[in-house]
C-alpha positions as CSV (number, residue, x, y, z in Angstrom):
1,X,130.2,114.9,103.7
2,X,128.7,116.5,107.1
3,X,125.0,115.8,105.4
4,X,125.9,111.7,104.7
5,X,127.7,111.4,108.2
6,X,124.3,112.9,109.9
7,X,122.8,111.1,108.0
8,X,124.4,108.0,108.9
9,X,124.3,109.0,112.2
10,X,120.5,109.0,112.1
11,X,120.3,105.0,110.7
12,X,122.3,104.4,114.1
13,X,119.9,105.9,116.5
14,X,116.7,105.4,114.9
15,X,117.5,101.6,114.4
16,X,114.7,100.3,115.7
17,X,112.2,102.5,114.8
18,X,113.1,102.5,111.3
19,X,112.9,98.7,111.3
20,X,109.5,98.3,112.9
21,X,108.6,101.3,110.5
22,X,109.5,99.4,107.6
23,X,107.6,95.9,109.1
24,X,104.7,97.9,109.4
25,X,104.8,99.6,106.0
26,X,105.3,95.4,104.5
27,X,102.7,94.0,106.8
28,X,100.0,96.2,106.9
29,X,98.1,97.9,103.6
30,X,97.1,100.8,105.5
31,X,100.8,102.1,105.2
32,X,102.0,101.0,102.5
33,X,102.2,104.6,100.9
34,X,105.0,105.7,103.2
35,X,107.6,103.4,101.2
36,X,106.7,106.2,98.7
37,X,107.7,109.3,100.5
38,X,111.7,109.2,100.9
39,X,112.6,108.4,97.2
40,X,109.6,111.0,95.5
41,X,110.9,113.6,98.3
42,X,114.6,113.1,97.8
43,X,113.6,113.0,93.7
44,X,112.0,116.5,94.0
45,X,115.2,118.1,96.0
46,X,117.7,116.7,93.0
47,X,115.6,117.8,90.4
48,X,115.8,121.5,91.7
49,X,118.8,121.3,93.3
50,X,121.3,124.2,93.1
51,X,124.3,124.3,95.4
52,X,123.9,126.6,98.0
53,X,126.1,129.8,97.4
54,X,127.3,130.3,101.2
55,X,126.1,128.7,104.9
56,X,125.2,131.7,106.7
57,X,126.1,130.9,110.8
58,X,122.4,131.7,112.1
59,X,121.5,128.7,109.5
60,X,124.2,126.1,111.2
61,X,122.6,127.4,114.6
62,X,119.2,126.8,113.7
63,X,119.9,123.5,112.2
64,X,122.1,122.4,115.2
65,X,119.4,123.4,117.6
66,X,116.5,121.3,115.7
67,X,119.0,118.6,116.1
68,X,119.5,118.7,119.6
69,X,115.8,119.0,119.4
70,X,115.5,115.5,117.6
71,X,117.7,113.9,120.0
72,X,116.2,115.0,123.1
73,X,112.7,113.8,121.5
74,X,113.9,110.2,120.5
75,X,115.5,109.9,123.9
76,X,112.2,111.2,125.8
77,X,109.8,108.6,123.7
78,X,111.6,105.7,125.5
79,X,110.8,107.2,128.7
80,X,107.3,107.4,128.7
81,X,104.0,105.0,128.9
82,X,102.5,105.2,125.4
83,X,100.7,102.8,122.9
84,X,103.5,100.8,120.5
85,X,101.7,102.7,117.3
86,X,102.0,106.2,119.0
87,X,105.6,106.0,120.5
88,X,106.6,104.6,116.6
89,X,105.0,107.9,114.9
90,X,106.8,110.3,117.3
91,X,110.1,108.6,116.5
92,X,109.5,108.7,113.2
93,X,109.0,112.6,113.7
94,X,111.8,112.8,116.1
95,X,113.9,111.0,112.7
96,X,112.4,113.4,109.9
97,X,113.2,116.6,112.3
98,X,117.1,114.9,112.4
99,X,116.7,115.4,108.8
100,X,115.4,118.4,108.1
101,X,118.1,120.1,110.5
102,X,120.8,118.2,108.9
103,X,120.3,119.7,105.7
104,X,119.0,123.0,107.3
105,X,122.6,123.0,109.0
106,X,124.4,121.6,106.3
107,X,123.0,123.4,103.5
108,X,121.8,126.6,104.5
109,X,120.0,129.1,102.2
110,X,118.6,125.8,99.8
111,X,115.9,125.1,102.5
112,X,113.8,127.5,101.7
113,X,113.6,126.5,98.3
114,X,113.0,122.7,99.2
115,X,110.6,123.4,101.8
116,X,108.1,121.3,100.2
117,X,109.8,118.2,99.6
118,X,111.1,118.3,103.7
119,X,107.8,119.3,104.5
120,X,107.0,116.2,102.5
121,X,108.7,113.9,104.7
122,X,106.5,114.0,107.4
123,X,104.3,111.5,105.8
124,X,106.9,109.2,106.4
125,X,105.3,109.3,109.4
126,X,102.8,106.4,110.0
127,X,99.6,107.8,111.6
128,X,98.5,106.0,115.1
129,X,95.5,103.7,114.9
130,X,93.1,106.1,116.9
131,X,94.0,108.7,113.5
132,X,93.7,105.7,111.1
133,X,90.4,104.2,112.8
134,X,88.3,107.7,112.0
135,X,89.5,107.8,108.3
136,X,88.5,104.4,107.4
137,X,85.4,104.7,108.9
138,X,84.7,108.0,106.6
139,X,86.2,106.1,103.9
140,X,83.7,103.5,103.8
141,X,81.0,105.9,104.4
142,X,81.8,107.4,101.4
143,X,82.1,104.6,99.4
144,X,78.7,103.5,100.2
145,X,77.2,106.5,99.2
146,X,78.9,106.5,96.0
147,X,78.0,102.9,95.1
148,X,74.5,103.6,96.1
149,X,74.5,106.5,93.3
150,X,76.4,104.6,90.3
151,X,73.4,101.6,90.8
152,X,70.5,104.6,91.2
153,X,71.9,105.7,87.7
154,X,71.8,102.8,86.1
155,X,68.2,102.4,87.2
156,X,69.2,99.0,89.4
157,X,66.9,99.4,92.2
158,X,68.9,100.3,95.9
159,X,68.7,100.7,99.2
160,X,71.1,101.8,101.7
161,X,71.4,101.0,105.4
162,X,74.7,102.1,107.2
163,X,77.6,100.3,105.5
164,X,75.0,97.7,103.5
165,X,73.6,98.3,100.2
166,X,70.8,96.1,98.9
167,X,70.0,95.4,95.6
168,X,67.6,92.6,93.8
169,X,69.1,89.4,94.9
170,X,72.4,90.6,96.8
171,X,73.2,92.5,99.6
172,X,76.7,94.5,99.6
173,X,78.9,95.5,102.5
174,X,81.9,98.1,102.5
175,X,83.7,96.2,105.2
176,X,86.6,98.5,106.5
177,X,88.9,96.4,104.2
178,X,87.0,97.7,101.8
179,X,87.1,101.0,102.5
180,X,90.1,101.7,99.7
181,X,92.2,103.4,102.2
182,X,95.2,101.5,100.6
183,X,94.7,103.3,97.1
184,X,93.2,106.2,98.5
185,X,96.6,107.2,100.3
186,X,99.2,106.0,97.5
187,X,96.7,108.5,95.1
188,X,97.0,111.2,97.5
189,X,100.4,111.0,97.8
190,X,101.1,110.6,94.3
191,X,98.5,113.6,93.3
192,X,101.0,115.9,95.7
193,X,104.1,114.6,94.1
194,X,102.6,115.3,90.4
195,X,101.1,118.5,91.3
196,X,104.2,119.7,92.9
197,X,106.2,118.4,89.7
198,X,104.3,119.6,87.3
199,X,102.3,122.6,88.5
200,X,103.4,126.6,89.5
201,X,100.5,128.2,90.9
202,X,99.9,127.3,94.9
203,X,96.3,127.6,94.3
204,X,96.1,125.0,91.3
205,X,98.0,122.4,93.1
206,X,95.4,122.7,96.1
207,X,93.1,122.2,93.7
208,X,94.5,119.0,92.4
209,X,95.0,117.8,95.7
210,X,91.5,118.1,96.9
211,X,90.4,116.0,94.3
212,X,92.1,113.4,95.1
213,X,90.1,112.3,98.1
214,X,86.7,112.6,96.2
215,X,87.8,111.1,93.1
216,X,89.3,107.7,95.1
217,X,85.9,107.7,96.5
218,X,84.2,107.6,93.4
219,X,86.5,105.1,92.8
220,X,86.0,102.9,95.0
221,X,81.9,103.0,94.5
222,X,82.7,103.1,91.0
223,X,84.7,99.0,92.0
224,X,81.4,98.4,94.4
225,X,79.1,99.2,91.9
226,X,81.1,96.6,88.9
227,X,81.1,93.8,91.1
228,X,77.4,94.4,92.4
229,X,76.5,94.2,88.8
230,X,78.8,91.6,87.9
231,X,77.7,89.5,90.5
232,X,73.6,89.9,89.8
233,X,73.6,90.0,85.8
234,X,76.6,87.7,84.8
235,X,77.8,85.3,87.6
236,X,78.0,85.2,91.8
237,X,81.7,84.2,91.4
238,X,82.6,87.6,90.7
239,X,81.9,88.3,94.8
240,X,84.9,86.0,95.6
241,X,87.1,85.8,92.5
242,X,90.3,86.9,91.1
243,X,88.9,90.6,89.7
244,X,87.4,91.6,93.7
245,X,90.7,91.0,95.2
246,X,93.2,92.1,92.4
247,X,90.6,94.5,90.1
248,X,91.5,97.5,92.5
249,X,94.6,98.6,90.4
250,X,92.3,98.8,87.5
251,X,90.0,101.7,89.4
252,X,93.4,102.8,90.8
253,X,94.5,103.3,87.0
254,X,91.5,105.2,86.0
255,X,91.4,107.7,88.7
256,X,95.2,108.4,88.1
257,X,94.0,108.8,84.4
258,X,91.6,111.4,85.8
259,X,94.3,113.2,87.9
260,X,96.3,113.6,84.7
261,X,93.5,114.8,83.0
262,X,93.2,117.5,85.2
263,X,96.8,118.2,85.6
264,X,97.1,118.9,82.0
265,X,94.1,121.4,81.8
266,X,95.6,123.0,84.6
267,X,98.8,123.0,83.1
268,X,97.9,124.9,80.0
269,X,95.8,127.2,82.1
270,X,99.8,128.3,83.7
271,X,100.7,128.9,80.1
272,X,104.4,128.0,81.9
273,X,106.7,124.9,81.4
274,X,107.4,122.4,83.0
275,X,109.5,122.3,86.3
276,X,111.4,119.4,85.3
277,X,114.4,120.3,84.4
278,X,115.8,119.7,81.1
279,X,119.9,119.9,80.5
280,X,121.1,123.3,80.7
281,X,118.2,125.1,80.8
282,X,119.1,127.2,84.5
283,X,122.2,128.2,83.0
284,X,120.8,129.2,79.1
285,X,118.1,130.8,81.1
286,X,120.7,133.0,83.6
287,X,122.7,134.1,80.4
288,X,119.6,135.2,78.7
């Protein structure tokens, strides 16, 4: 009851910054991952969750004082001179720190073992442009490069220059819309989600997770490369048509395919079962 009416509390105070939060997750592609974060986080706590035996007072202190904390933080953002996209992120951090002392206050001894799915919440958090800017730059960097590779393998003769590869008869550029940073973050946040789902070892989920980046840039040279060829050997329309604007969730699908892949190998190298779950099983498991 003290959790939902903090909760509640929150919605009240962070208003505004929830709603432009939620505009700019709609609007823009570039955030449309952190619509993802809340439910997956909040689906990993009630997966695990075990009510807390006791509330030990030094854990209602330190979750009180990270809420004073949050306050004091949503009230200083107002008062300063900062960019609209900066002063929207520290709210957002002011509104996940609310949070995580809520349930720190409120439940006590479980927050250790939900660390990770709090911790999780901070991508909630939309990162400002001058963050964003860098990434997509590296983004489409690397998607060059890996275009560049897929048509040198197939023995299609290529030339790169910045951001522009040339090929017999067309000349392809990784505009920063291009760049896949759409698909790149919903992987990434979906490869943590799995791998903290369905993986033990700490070392085994950082693995998985630092393929993710790599493999969406594959990806997205893998996409380059398909419509480069498309467009030279079969017909030009493919630059403009239906399968360049709507043929990403196809690449998304068979990177995600690749994740799984690895998952599973990893999985049977744990020789351990899965941590969803089923009916029963703490309680079997405690009697045995």
């Amino acid at each position: 009851m003290i959790f939902s009416t903090l909760g509640a509390i929150s919605i009240a105070i962070w208003w505004g910054p929830l709603a432009s939060w939620l505009a700019l997750a709609l609007r823009d592609e570039q955030y449309t991952h952190i619509l993802l974060i809340l439910p997956m986080s909040a689906s990993l706590i009630l997966m695990e969750w075990e009510p807390p035996p006791d509330r030990s007072g030094l854990s209602a202190t330190a979750g009180a004082a990270v809420l004073a904390i949050a306050l004091l933080a949503r009230a200083g953002v107002g008062s300063i001179v900062i960019s609209a996209d900066v002063r929207l992120a520290l709210n957002m951090l002011a509104l996940v720190a609310w949070w995580m002392g809520a349930f720190l206050l409120c439940f006590g001894s479980s927050f250790r073992r939900a660390l990770f799915p709090l911790c999780f919440l901070l991508g909630m958090v939309p990162l400002p442009q001058f963050v964003v800017d860098p990434l997509v730059s590296l983004l489409q960097q690397g998607s060059t490069a890996s275009a560049h590779l897929f048509f040198a393998a197939a023995g299609i003769p290529v030339e790169q220059t910045g951001t522009l590869v040339h090929i017999p008869g067309l000349t392809l550029e990784v505009a920063p819309e291009c760049s896949s940073i759409r698909s790149s973050m919903m992987l990434l946040v979906t490869t943590m989600f799995l791998a903290q789902l369905l993986l033990v070892s700490t070392w085994r989920k950082a693995v998985v997770v630092a393929a993710a980046i790599p493999l969406s840039v594959f990806k997205n040279g893998l996409r380059i490369f398909a419509l480069g060829a498309l467009a030279t050997k079969v017909d030009p329309g493919f630059l403009t048509g239906r399968f360049h604007r709507q043929g990403g969730i196809i690449f998304f699908l068979i990177t995600l395919l690749g994740i799984f892949l690895l998952l599973w190998i990893l999985r049977r190298g744990e020789g351990k079962p899965p941590r969803i779950p089923a009916s029963g099983s703490r309680k079997a498991g405690s009697t045995a």
